[in-house]
N, C-alpha and C positions, 0 to 999 in steps of 0.2 A: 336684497340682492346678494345672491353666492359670489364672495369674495375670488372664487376658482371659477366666473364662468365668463371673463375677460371684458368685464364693465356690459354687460350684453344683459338683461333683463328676459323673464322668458317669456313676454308680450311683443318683443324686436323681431318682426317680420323683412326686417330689410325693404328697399325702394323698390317700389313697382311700376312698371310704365300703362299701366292699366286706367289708370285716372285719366292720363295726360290722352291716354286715346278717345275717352269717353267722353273731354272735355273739347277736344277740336271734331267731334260727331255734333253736340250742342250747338260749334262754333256755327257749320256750314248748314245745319235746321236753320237758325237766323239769319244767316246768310241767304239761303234758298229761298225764303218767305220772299225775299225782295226780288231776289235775281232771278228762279226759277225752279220748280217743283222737282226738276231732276235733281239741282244739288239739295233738292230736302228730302229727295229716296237715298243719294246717297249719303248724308248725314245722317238720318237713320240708321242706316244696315253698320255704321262706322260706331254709330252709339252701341245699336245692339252686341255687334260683334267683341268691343271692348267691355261692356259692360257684363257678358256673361264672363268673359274670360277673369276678367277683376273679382266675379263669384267665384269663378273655379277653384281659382288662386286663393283665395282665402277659404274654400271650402277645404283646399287639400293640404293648406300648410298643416304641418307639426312643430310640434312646442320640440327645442333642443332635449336632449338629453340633460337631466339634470347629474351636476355634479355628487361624487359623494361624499354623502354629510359625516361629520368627522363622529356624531353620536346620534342616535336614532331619536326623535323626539317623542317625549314623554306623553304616557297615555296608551289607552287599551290599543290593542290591531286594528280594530275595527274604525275608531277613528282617524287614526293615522291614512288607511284608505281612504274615508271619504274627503279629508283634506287634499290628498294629492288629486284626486279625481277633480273636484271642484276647480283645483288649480289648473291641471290640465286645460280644461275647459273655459276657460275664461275668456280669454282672449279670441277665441273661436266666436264666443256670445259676442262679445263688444264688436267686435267688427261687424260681423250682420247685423245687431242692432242699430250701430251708425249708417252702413249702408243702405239700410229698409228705410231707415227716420231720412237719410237723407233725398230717397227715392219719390218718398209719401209730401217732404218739403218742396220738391223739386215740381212735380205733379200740382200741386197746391198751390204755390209761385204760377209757373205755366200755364195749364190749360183752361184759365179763364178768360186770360190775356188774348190768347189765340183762339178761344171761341168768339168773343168779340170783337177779333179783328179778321178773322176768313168766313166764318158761318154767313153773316148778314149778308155779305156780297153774294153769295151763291144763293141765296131764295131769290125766288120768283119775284122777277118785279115785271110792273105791266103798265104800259104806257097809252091813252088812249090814243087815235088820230086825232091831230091837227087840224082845226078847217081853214086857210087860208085865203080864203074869200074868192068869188065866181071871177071864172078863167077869162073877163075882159080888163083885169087886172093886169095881166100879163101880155103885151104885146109880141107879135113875132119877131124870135131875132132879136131879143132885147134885154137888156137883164134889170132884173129887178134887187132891190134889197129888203129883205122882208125880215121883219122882226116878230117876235112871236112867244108866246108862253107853252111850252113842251107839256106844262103840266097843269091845267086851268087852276086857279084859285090857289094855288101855295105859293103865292107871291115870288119878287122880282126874282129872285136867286133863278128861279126856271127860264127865265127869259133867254132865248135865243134867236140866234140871226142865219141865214143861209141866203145865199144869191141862187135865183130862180132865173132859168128864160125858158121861152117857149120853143120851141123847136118846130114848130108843125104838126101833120098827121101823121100819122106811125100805123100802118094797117087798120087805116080808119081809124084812129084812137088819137088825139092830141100826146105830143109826146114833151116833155120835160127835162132840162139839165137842173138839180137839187144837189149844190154843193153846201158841205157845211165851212166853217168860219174857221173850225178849230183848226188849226197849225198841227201837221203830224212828223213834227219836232218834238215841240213840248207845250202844245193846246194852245199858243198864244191865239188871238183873235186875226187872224188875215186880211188883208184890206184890196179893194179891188184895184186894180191899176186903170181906172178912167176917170171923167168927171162926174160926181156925186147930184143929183139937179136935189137939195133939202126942199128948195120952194115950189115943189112938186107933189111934194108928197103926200100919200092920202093916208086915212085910216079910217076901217073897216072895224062893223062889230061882225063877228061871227054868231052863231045859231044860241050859243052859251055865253054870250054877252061880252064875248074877251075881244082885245082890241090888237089889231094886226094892223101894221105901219108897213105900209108897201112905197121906197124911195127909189126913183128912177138915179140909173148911173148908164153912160153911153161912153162909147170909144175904150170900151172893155178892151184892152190887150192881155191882161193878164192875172195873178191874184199874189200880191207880196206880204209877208210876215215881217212888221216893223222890229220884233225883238231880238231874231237874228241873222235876218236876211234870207229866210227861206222864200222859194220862189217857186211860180205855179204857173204853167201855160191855162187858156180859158176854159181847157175841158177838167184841170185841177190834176194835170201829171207836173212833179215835182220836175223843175227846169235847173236849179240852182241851190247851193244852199244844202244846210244839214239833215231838211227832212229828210225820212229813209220811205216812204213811200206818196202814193196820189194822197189829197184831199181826202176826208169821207163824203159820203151822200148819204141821199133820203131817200126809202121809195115815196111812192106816191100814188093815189088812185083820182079818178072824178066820180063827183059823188052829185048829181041832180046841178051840173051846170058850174059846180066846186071845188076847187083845187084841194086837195085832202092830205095830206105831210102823214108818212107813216112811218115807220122803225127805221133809224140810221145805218147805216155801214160801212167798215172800209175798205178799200180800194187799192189794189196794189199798180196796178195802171191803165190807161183808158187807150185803146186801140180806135182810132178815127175820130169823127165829134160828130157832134146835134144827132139827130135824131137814127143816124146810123152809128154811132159808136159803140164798141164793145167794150161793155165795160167786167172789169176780171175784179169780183167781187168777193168780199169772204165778213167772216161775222165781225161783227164790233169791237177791235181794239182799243189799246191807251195810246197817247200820242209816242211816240220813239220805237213803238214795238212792227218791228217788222213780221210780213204776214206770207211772205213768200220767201227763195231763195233757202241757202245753209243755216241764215240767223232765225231763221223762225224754229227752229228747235229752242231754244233760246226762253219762249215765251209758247209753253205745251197747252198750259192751260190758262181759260180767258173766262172770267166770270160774268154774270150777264151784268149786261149794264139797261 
């Protein structure tokens, strides 16, 4: 180090705020993964924007002025040039070096983590229909509790439950209320507000051999979430409580005399009941995400489920 060049090295690029921006763009990417896709554009555009600029910057620094040497050092001209040039340079290398190695670590670290954690959810996934055994299973006006495997043969983990009644005819067609179980809180299991009859209850094989448990419950008023008191009138609009929208549901077809259980959905509220309600429907959320209103910006994109 030149005794005249005030303890200052000529690798001392002084503090930059180029990192610090690069590093809260990082921050709001892992942020956004959870929260929502807009703040991982804008984490993004905050990385990119800091990160060119932390090139720039180090692309365009100069090495100080070196001071002068009190005697020229010894050796032909021609060496003496290639030493200073190399020296020049140096610092210019090490920095993009570190910079690349640490872009190539970063990259390396990262994007397997996050291939395996968003890729999967976005394929295609395909769920057959349910057959839920022929429609004198369900009387009129009445609810049912039906348990059921969503997904034949991959054991219990699939098992789910939904409250069924029958509604009547609908333009000639028997019509159906198919509420599901999950709490659109935070998934917990809901429970109906009547008397459950267990020593009623049948089970049925369907066509593929799987076993549907259809349990009578009566004096239905309503549908409550034991874990934090969310509450549900019978058509499954949220009455009480921290859900932020309706129940989901199922559609449904008849298939040769059949009750048929098809793809789920949810429900931001139900306008009338049975067999005349409107139901304001939209694709299959997670439980707490709201799907209408200002918060549904909140939650842009919904992978399939």
């Amino acid at each position: 180090m030149d005794p005249g060049s005030g303890g200052h090295g000529p690798e001392d690029h002084g503090l930059t705020v180029w990192p610090i921006g690069v590093a809260v763009g990082v921050a709001c990417i892992l942020a956004g993964l959870v929260v929502s896709w807009w703040v991982v554009a804008i984490g993004a555009a905050i990385t990119f924007a800091f990160g060119l600029l932390w090139i720039v910057d180090l692309a365009g620094k100069k090495e100080p002025e070196p001071a002068p040497a009190p005697a020229a050092p010894s050796g032909p001209p021609s060496a003496t040039r290639r030493y200073e040039e190399q020296k020049t340079s140096r610092s210019g290398f090490l920095a993009m070096m570190t910079l690349g190695l640490g872009a190539v670590i970063g990259v390396l670290v990262t994007v397997p983590p996050l291939f395996l954690a968003l890729i999967p959810p976005f394929l295609k996934q395909s769920k057959k229909p349910v057959d839920l055994g022929p429609l004198s299973l369900y009387p009129l006006n009445q609810w049912r509790i039906v348990t059921f495997r969503l997904v034949p043969n991959e054991g219990q983990v699939w098992n789910r439950t939904a409250y069924i009644r029958y509604n009547g005819p609908l333009k000639g067609k028997p019509s159906f209320t198919i509420i599901s179980n999950r709490c659109a809180h935070l998934g917990c299991p809901v429970q109906p507000l009547g008397l459950v009859q267990p020593a009623e209850q049948k089970v049925t094989k369907t066509v593929s051999g799987e076993s549907i448990k259809v349990t009578p419950v009566i004096a239905v008023s309503g549908f409550s979430c034991p874990c934090h008191g969310g509450a549900y009138s019978t058509e499954g609009n949220r009455t009480a409580g921290p859900p932020v929208r309706a129940l989901d549901r199922y559609e449904y077809s008849i298939v040769k005399g059949h009750l048929v259980l098809g793809h789920n959905y949810s429900v931001s509220h139900v306008d009338g009941a049975g067999a005349n309600a409107v139901i304001h429907a939209y694709n299959l959320t997670g439980p707490g995400q709201h799907v209408d209103g200002w918060e549904q910006i909140f939650y842009p994109i919904q992978p399939p489920h």
